[in-house]
C-alpha positions in Angstrom: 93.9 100.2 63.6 90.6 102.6 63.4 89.1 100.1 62.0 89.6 97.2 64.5 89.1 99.4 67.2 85.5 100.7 66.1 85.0 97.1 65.1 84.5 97.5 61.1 83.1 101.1 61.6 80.0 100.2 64.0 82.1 102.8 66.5 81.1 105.4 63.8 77.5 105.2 65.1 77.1 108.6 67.3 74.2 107.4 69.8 74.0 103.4 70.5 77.4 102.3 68.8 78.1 100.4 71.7 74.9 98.7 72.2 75.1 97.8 68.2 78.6 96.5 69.1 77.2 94.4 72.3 74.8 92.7 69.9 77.4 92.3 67.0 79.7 90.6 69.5 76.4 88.3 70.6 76.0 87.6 67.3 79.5 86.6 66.5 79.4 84.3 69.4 76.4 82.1 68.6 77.7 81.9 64.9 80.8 80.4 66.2 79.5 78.3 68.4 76.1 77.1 68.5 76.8 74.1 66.4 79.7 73.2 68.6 78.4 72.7 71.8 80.4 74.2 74.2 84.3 75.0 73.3 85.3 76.4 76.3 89.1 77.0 75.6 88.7 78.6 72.3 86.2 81.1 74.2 89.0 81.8 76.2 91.4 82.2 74.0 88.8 84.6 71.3 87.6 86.6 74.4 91.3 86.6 75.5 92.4 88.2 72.2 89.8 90.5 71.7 90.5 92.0 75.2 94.4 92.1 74.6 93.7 93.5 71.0 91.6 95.7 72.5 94.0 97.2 75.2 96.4 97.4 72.3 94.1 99.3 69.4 92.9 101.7 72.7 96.3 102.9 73.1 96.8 103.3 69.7 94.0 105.2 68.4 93.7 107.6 71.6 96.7 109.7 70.2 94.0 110.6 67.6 90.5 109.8 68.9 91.5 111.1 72.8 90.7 109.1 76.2 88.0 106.8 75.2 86.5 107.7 72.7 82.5 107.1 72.0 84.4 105.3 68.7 86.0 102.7 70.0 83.7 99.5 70.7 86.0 96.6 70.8 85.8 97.2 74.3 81.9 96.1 73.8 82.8 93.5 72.3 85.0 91.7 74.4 83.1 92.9 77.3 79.8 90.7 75.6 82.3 87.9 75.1 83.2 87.6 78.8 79.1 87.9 79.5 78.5 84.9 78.3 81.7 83.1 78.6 80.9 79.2 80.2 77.2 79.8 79.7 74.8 77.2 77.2 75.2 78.4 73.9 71.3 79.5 73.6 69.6 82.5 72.2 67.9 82.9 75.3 70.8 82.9 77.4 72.6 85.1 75.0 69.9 88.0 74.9 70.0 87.3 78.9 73.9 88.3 78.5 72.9 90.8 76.2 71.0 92.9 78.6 73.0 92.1 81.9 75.7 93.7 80.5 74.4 96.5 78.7 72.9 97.4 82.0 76.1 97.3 84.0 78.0 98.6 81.1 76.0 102.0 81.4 74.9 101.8 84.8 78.6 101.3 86.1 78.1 100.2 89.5 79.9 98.3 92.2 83.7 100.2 91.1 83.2 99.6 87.1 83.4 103.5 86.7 86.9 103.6 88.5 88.4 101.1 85.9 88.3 104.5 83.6 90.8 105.9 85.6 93.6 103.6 84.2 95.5 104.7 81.6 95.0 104.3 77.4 93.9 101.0 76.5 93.5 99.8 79.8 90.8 102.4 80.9 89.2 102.1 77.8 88.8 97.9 78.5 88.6 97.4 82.2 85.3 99.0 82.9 83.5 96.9 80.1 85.6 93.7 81.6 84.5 94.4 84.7 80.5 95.3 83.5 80.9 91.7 81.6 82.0 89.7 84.8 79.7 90.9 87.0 77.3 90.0 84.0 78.6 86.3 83.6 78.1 86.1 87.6 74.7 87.1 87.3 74.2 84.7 84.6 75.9 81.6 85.9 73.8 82.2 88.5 70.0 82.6 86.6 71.4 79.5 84.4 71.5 77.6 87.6 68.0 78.7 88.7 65.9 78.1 85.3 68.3 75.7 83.2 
């Protein structure tokens, strides 16, 4: 479970883990779907499962790691997946994603700090859900402007 939750060991990373995650998860994305056009209900089913594994893994591995632990990053990763969910499957638009939620995945405004507050997994997924939403509202929005 260590292992999915720190997303093959990128967690390990002390500093940046979760940035190295972000980008791992953008990665992901574009291999799975840049040839495919856009596949809108199997994004919603990965991005869907990754956040339900997710909860799931962060109640597991808190009995050893504690609340939220710097390791777990799956919460990055879902968190990227929602980013960029319904957007043109581009590396421009990705890296777009990229840094819109990074910034309000460390920034945590507009109530993304009191998702925390829930308990186990939840906490540990609702802040980054919340930091990719606002991210993908942002983007739908530039994707509009400059598409």
């Amino acid at each position: 479970m260590k292992w999915i939750a720190s997303i093959f060991g990128i967690g390990y990373i002390r500093k940046g883990g979760g940035t190295v995650a972000a980008a791992f998860a953008a990665f992901v994305w574009w291999l799975l779907f840049h040839n495919y056009g856009t596949l809108f209900v199997w994004q919603v089913v990965l991005t869907l499962a990754i956040t339900l594994l997710g909860v799931w893994a962060g109640n597991v591995v808190e009995k050893d790691w504690g609340k939220d632990s710097y390791r777990v990053v799956i919460d990055e990763v879902a968190g990227m997946f929602i980013s960029v969910l319904f957007i043109p499957i581009d590396w421009q638009w990705l890296l777009t994603g990229f840094v819109l939620f990074r910034f309000f995945d460390i920034a945590k405004p507009l109530y993304i700090r009191r998702m925390e507050a829930f308990k186990g997994g939840w906490g540990v997924m609702l802040d980054d859900v919340l930091a990719g939403i606002y991210a993908n509202i942002l983007l739908q929005i530039i994707v509009v402007l400059f598409k």
